[in-house]
ChimeraX commands (.cxc) that place a marker at each C-alpha (Angstrom):
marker #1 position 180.05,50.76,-15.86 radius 0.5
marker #1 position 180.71,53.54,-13.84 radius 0.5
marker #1 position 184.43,53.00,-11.63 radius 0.5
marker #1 position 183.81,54.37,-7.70 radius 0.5
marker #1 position 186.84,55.19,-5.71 radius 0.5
marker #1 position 186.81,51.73,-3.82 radius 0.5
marker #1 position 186.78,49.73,-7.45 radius 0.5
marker #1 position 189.70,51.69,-9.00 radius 0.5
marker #1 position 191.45,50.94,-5.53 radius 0.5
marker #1 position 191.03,47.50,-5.66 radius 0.5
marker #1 position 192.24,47.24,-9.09 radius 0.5
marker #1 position 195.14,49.40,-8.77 radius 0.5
marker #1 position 195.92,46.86,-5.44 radius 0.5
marker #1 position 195.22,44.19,-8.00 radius 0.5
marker #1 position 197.73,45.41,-10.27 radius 0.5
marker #1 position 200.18,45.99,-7.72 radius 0.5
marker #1 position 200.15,42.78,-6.35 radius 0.5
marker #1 position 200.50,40.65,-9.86 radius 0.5
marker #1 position 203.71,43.07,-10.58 radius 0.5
marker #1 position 206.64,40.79,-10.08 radius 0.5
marker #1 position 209.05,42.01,-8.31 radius 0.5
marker #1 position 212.19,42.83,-10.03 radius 0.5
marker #1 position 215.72,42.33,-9.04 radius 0.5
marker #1 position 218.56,44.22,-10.20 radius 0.5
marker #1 position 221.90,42.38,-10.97 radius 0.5
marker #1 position 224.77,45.14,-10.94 radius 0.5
marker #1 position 226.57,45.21,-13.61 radius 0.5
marker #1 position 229.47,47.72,-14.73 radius 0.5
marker #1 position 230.32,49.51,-17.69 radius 0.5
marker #1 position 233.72,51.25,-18.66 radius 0.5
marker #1 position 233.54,53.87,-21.25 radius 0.5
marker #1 position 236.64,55.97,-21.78 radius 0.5
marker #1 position 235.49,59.17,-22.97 radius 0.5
marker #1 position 237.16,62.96,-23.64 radius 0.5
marker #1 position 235.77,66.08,-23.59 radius 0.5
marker #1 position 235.12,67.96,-26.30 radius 0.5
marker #1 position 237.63,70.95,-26.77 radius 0.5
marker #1 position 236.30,73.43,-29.27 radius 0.5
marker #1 position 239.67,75.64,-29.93 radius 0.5
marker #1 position 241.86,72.13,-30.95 radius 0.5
marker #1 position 239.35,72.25,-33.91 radius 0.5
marker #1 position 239.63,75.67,-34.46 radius 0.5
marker #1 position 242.42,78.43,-35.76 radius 0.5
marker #1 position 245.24,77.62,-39.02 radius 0.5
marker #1 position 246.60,74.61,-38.64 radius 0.5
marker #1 position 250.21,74.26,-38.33 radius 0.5
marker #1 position 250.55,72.94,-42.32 radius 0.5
marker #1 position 246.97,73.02,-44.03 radius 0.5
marker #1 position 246.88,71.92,-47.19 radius 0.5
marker #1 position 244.02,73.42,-48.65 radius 0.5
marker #1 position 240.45,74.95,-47.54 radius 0.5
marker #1 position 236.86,73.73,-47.93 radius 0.5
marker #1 position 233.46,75.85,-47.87 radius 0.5
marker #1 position 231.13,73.68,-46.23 radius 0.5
marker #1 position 226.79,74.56,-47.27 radius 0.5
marker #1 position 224.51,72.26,-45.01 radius 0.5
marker #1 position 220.96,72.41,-44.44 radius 0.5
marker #1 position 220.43,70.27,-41.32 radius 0.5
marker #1 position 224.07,71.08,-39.44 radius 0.5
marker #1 position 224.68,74.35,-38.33 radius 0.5
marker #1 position 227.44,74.40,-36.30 radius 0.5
marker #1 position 231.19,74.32,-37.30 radius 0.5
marker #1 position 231.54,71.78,-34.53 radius 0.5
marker #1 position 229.43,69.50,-36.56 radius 0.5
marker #1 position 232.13,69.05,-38.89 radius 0.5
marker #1 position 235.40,69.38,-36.93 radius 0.5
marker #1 position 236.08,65.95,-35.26 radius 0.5
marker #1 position 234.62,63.68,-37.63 radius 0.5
marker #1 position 236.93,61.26,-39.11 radius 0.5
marker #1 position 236.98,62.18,-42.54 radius 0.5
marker #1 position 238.81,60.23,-46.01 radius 0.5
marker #1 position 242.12,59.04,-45.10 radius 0.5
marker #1 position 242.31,60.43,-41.43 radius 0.5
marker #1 position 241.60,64.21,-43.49 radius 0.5
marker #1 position 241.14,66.77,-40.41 radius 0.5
marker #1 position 238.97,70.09,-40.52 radius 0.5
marker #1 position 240.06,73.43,-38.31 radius 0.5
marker #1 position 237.29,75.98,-38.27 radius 0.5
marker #1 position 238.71,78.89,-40.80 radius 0.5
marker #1 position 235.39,81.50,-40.36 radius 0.5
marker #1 position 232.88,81.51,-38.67 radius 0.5
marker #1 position 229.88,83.53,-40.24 radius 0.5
marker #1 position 228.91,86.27,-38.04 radius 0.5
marker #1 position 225.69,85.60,-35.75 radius 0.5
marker #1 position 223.82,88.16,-37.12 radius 0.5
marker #1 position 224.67,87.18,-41.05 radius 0.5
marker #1 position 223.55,83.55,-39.81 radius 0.5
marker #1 position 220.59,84.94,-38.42 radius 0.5
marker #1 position 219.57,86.30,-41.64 radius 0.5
marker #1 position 220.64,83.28,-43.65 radius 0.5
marker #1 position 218.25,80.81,-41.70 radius 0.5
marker #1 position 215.64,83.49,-42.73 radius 0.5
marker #1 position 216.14,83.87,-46.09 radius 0.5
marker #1 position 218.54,81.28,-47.43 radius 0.5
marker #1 position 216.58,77.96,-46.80 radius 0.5
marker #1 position 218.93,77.33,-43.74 radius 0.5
marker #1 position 222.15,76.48,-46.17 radius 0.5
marker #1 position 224.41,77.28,-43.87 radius 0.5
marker #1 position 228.23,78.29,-44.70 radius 0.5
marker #1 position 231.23,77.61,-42.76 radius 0.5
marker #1 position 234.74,77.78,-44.14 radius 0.5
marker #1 position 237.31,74.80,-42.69 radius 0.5
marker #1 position 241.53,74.53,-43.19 radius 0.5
marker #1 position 241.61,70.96,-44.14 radius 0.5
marker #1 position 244.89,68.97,-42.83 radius 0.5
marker #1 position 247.02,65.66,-42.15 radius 0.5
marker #1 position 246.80,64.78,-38.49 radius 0.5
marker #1 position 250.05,64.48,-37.26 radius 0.5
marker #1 position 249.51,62.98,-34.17 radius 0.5
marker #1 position 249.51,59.62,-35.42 radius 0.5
marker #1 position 252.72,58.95,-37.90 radius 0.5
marker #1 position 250.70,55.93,-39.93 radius 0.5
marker #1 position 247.71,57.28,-40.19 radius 0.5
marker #1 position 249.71,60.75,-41.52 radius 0.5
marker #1 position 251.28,58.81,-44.61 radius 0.5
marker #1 position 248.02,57.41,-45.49 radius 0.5
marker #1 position 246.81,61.19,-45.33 radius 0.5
marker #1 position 249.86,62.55,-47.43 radius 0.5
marker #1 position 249.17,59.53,-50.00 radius 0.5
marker #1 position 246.02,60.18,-50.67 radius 0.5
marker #1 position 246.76,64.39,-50.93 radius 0.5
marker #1 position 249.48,63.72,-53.34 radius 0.5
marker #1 position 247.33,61.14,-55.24 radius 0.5
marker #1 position 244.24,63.45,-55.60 radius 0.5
marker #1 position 245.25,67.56,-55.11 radius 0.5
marker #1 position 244.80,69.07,-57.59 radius 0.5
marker #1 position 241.38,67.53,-58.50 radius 0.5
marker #1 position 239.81,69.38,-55.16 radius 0.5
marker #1 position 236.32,68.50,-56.89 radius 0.5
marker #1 position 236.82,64.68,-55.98 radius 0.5
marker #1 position 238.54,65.50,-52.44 radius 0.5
marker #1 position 235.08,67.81,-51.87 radius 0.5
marker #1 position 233.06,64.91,-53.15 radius 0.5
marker #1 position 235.09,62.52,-50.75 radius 0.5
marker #1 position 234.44,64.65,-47.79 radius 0.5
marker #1 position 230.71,65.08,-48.34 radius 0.5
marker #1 position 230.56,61.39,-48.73 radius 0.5
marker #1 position 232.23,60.83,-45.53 radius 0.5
marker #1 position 230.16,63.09,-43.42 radius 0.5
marker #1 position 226.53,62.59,-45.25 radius 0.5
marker #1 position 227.71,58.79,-44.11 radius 0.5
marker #1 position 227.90,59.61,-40.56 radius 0.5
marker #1 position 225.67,62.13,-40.00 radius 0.5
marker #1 position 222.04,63.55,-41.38 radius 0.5
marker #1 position 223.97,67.02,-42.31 radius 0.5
marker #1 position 223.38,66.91,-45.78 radius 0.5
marker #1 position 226.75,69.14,-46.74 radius 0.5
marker #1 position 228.31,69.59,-49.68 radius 0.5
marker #1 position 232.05,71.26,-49.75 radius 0.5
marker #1 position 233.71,73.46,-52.26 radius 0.5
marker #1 position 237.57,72.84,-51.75 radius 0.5
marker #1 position 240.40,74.97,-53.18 radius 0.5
marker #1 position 244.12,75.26,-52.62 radius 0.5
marker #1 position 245.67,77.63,-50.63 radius 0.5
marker #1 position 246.69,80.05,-53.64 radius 0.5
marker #1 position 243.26,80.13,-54.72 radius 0.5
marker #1 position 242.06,82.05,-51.18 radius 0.5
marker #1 position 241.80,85.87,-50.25 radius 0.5
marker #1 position 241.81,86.86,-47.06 radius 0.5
marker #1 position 239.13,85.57,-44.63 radius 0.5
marker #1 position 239.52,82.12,-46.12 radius 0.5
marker #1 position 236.78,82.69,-49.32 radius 0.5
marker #1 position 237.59,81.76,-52.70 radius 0.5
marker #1 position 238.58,84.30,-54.75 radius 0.5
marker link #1:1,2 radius 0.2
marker link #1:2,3 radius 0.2
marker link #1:3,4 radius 0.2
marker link #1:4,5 radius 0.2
marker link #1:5,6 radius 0.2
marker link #1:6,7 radius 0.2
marker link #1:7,8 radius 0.2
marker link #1:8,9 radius 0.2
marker link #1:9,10 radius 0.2
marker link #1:10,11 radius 0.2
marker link #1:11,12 radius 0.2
marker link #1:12,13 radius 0.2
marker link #1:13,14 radius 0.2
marker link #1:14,15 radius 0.2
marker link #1:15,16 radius 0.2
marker link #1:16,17 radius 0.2
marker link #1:17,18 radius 0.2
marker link #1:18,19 radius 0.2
marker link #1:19,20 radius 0.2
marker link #1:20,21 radius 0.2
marker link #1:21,22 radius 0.2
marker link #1:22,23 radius 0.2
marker link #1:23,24 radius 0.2
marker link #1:24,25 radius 0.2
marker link #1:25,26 radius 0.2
marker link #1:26,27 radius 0.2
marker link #1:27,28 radius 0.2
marker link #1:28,29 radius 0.2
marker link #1:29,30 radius 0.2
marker link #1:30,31 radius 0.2
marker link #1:31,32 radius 0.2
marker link #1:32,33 radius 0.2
marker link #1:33,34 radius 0.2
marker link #1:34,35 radius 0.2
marker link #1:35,36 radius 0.2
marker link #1:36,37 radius 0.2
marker link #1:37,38 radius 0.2
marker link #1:38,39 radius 0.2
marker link #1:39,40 radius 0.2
marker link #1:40,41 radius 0.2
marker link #1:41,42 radius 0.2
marker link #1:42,43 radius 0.2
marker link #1:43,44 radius 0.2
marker link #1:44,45 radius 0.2
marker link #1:45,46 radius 0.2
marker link #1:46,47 radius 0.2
marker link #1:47,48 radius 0.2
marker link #1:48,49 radius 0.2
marker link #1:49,50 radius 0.2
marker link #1:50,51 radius 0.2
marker link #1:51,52 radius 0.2
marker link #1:52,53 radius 0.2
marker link #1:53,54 radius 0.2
marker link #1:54,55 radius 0.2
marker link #1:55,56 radius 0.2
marker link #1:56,57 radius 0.2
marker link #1:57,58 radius 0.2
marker link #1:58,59 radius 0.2
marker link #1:59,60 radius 0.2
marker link #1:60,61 radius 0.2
marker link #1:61,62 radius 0.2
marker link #1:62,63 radius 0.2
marker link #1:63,64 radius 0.2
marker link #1:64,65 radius 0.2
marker link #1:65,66 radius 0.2
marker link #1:66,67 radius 0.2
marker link #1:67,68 radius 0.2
marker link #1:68,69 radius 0.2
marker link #1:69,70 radius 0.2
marker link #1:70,71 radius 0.2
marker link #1:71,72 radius 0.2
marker link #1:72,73 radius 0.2
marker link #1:73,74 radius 0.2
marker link #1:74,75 radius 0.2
marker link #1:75,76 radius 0.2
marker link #1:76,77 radius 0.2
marker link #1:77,78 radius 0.2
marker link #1:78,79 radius 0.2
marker link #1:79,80 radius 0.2
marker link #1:80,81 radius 0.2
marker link #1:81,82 radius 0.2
marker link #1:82,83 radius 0.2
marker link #1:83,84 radius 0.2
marker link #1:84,85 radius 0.2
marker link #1:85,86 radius 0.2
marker link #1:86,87 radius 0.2
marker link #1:87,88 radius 0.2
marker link #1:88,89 radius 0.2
marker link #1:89,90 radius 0.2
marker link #1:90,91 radius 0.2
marker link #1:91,92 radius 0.2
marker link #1:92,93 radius 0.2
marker link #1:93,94 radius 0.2
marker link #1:94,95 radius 0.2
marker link #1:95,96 radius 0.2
marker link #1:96,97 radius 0.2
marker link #1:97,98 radius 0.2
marker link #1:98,99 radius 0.2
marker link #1:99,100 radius 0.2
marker link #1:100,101 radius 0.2
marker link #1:101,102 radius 0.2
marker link #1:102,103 radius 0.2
marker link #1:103,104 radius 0.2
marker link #1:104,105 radius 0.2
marker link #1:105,106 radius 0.2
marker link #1:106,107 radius 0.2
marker link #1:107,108 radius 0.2
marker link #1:108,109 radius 0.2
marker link #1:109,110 radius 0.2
marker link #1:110,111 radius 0.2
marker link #1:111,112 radius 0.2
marker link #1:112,113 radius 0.2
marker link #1:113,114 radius 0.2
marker link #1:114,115 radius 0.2
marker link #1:115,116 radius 0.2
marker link #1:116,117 radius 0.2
marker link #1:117,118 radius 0.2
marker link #1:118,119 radius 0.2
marker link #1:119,120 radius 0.2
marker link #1:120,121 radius 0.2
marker link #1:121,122 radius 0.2
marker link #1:122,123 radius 0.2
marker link #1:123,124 radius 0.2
marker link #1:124,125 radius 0.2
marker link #1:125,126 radius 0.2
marker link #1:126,127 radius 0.2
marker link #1:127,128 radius 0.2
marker link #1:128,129 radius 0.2
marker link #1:129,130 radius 0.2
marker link #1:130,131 radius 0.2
marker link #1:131,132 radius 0.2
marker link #1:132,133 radius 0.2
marker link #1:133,134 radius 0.2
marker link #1:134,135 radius 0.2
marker link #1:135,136 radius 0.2
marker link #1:136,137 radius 0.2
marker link #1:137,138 radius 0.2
marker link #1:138,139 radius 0.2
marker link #1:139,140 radius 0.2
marker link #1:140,141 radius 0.2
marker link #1:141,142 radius 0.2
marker link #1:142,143 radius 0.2
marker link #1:143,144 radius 0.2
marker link #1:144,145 radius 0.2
marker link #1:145,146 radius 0.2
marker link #1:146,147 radius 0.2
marker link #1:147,148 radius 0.2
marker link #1:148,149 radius 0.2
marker link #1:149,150 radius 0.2
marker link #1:150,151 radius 0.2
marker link #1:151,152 radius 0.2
marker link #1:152,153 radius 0.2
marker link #1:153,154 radius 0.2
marker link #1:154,155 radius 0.2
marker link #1:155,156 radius 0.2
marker link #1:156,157 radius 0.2
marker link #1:157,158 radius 0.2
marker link #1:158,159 radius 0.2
marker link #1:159,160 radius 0.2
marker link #1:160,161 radius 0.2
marker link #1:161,162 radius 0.2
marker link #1:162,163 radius 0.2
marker link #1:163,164 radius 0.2
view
């Protein structure tokens, strides 16, 4: 059957007609919302406690991880950033596994969430292989990053916040 102008006119007229008509209730939402500030995530805290190297194939931001509530209200501060040319290179040859390097810390903004924070430092450090596998559970949870995190205590770091 071959469709001629008038015929697909009368059909799309057709179609218009059957359409019911929809009415639109208003309705309002409240959402209270911040912006994101990347320097309160970034820069040594006031009293970290220990640092974390951070390898992810999907997330390649620092920002991915800074933010996130983490294991006991944990909080990550962006220690290095990997240059943007080295990162470059590393999504070329290295699979994508990116590497950032994080100060981990107690939030202090909030004085009960903070002793839940110091408990569970004082319960765990120095076993920094079962914080690590705490924070990759808490952010493969939330997120499709895929990380893993190497932690180690503030003795334990040369300059530029790498293991030594």
């Amino acid at each position: 059957m071959w469709i001629t102008k008038t015929s697909a006119l009368a059909a799309a007229l057709a179609l218009g007609v059957a359409m019911p008509v929809m009415v639109s209730a208003e309705t309002t939402v409240t959402t209270e919302t911040r912006d994101y500030d990347p320097n309160e995530y970034s820069g040594k805290p006031a009293h970290p406690l220990f640092a974390c190297k951070v390898k992810s194939t999907h997330c390649t931001a620092a920002d991915d991880f800074t933010g996130v509530p983490y294991i006991a209200n944990l909080q990550l501060n962006t220690c290095q950033h990997r240059a943007f040319i080295v990162q470059m290179l590393a999504d070329v040859f290295a699979r994508r596994r990116v590497r950032n390097t994080f100060w981990v810390y107690c939030q202090d903004k909030d004085k009960d969430k903070d002793k839940d924070c110091e408990t569970y430092v004082k319960k765990t450090v120095p076993d920094y292989g079962k914080i690590a596998d705490d924070l990759a559970k808490s952010i493969n949870d939330q997120t499709n990053c895929d990380a893993t995190f190497h932690c180690y205590g503030l003795e334990d770091m040369k300059k530029g916040c790498e293991p030594k």
